[in-house]
C-alpha positions in Angstrom: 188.8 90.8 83.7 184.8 90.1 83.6 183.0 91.5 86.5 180.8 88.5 88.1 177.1 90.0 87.9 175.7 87.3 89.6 177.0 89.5 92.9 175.7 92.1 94.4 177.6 94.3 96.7 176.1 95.3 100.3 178.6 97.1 102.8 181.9 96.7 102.2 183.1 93.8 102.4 179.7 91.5 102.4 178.7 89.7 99.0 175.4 87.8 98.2 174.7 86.2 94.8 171.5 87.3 93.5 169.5 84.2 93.4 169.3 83.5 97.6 167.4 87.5 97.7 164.3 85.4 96.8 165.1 83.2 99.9 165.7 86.4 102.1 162.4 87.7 101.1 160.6 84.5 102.6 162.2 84.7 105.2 161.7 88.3 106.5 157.8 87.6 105.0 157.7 84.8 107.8 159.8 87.0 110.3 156.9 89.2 109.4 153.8 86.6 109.9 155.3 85.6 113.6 156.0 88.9 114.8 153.3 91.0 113.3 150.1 88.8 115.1 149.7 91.6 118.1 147.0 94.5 118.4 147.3 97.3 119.6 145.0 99.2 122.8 144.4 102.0 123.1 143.0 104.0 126.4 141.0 107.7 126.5 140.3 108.4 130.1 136.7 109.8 131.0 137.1 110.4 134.2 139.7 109.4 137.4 140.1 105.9 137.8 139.0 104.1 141.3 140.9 101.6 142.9 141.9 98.6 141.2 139.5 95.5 141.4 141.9 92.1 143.1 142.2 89.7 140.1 139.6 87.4 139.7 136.5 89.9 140.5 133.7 89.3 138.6 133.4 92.2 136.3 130.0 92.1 134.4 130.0 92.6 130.5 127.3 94.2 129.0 126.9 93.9 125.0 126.1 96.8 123.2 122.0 96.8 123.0 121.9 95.5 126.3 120.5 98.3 129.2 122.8 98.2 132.3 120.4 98.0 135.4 121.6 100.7 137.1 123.1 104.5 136.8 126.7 104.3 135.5 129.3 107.0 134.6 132.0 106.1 132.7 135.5 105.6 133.6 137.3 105.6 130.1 137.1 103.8 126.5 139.4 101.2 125.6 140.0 100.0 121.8 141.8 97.2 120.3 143.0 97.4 116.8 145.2 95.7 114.5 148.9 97.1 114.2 150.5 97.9 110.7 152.4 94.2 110.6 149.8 92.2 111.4 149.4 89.6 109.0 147.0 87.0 111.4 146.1 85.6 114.7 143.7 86.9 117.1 141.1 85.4 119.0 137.9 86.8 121.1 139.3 85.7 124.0 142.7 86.5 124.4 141.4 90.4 122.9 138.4 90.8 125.6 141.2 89.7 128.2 143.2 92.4 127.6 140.0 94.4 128.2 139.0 93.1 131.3 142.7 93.3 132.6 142.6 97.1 131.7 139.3 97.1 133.5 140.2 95.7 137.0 143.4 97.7 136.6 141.0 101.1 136.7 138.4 99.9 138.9 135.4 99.4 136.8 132.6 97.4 138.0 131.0 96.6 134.4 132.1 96.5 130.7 130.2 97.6 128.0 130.7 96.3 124.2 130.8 99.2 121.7 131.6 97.3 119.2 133.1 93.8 117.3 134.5 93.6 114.0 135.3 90.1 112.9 138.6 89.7 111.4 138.1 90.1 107.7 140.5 90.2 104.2 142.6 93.3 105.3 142.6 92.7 109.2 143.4 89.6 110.5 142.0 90.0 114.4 139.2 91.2 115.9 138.9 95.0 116.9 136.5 95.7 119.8 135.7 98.8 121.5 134.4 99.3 125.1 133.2 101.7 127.6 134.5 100.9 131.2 131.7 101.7 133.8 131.3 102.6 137.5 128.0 102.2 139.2 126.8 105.9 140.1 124.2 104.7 142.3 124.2 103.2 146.0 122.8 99.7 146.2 119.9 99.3 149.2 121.7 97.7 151.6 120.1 96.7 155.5 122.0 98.3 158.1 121.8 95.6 161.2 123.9 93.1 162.3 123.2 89.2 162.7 123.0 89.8 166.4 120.4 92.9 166.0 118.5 90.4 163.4 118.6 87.4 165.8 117.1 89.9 168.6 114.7 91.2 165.7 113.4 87.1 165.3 113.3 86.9 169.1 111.6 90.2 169.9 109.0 89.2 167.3 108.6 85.9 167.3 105.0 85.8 168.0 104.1 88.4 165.1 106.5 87.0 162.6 105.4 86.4 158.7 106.6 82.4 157.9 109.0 83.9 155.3 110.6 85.9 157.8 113.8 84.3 159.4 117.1 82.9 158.4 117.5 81.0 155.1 120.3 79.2 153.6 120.5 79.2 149.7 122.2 76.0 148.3 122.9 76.5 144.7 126.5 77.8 142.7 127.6 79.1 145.8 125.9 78.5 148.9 124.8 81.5 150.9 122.5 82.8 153.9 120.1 85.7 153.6 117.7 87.0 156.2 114.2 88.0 155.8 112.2 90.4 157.5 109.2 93.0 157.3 110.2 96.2 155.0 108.0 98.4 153.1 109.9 101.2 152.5 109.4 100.5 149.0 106.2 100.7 147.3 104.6 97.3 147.0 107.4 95.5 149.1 106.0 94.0 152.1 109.6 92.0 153.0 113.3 92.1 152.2 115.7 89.9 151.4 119.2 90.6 152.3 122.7 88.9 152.7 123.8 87.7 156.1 126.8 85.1 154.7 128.3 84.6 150.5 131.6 83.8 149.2 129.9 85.3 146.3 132.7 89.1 145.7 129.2 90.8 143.8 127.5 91.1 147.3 128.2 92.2 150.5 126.9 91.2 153.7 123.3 93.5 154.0 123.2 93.5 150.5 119.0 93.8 149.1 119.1 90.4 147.2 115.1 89.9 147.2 112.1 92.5 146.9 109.2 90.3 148.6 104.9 91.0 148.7 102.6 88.8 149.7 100.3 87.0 147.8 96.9 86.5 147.5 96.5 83.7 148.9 98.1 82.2 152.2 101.9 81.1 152.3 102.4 82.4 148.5 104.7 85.6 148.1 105.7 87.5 144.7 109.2 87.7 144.7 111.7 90.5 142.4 115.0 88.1 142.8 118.4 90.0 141.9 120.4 88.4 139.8 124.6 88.6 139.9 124.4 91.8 137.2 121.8 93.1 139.2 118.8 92.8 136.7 115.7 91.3 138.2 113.8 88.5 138.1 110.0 87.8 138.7 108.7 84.7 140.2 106.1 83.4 142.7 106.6 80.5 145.6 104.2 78.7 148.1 106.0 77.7 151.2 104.8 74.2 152.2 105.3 72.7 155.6 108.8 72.0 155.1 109.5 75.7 155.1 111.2 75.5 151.7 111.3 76.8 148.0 113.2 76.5 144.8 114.6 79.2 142.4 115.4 78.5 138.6 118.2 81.3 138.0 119.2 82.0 134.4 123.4 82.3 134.1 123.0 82.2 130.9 121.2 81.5 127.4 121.7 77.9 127.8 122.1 77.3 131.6 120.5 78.0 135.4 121.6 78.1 138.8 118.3 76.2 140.6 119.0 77.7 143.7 116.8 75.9 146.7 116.2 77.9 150.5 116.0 76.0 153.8 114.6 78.0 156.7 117.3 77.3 159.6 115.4 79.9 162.2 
């Protein structure tokens, strides 16, 4: 009796002839292409994590050449690689929103890049690398309520600068900030702070404008702070109307023109 060659044996009682193994090699190669597309992340704590941010709150990204505006320690490092069966996929977004999910899950309150490797022959996604920060520093804030800053206007009213008052902003999101004399800060003559945002960066007292006066009358020099709390320079003339318009940069293309309205 001839032995068929064309089978081969596997188990004990399980035959498959040899020309479907090319078959079964496609398909565990495909098994292999839609299983393998996920990376990997990887934490290394720095220091203890701080409560977690709600979803939603706006965590700022720094790249890596850019100088975070203020002092920062940092919480932990979190990497994202490519596993061993990963054979494609992977976008920029879906692997920085595993970062920033990892970030509001240890409190951070900025991001910043390490580094970004495009996905290239022998890695098929990207692989980033970031530090998670937490602001070290405490932001100037004005301690008074909108009642003591109403009875500030009142008391005062006779010796009040025209920028000081109430002003809403009406850009993005529409605000209030109050104005009043403050040089506690060299070359400040008035600051600018929060009374009302929906904005989650700033708080109510929040410092949202350094303000001098300028040379001439009704024209000030204003340091404007910006959602990541960088600076910006710019001067205004307040006309009659007891207005003036900010152009805001959100981003390389685009600006928030931000105009204020004196209410009182």
């Amino acid at each position: 009796m001839t032995q068929d060659v064309s089978k081969l044996r596997i188990g004990p009682a399980h035959y498959f002839s040899a020309a479907p193994i090319r078959y079964l090699v496609l398909f565990l190669f495909s098994m292999l292409m839609l299983t393998g597309c996920s990376t990997v992340v990887t934490y290394k704590s720095n220091t203890a994590a701080g409560p977690a941010k709600p979803v939603g709150y706006p965590i700022l990204v720094y790249t890596e050449n850019m100088t975070v505006p203020r002092s920062c320690e940092i919480i932990g490092t979190i990497s994202i690689g490519d596993t061993r069966l990963t054979m494609f996929g992977g976008s920029i977004e879906s692997e920085m929103g595993k970062v920033m999910k990892t970030a509001h899950e240890k409190g951070a309150d900025a991001v910043q890049m390490k580094s970004i490797e495009k996905p290239g022959f022998s890695d098929a996604n990207y692989r980033l690398a970031a530090d998670l920060l937490r602001y070290t520093d405490t932001w100037e804030t004005v301690a008074i309520s909108q009642q003591g800053f109403a009875n500030y206007l009142k008391t005062n009213q006779r010796n009040l600068d025209p920028i000081e008052g109430v002003w809403n902003g009406y850009g993005q999101i529409p605000h209030r900030i109050g104005i009043m004399r403050n040089s506690s800060k060299p070359g400040r003559d008035f600051i600018g702070f929060i009374l009302n945002t929906e904005n989650p960066t700033w708080h109510k007292g929040c410092k949202k404008i350094d303000i001098k006066r300028g040379i001439e009358p009704g024209t000030y020099i204003l340091d404007y702070y910006l959602d990541n709390f960088s600076k910006r320079g710019t001067a205004v003339i307040l006309g009659k109307n007891m207005t003036f318009t900010l152009t805001i940069p959100t981003s390389e293309e685009e600006a928030d023109v931000i105009t204020y309205s004196k209410d009182w």
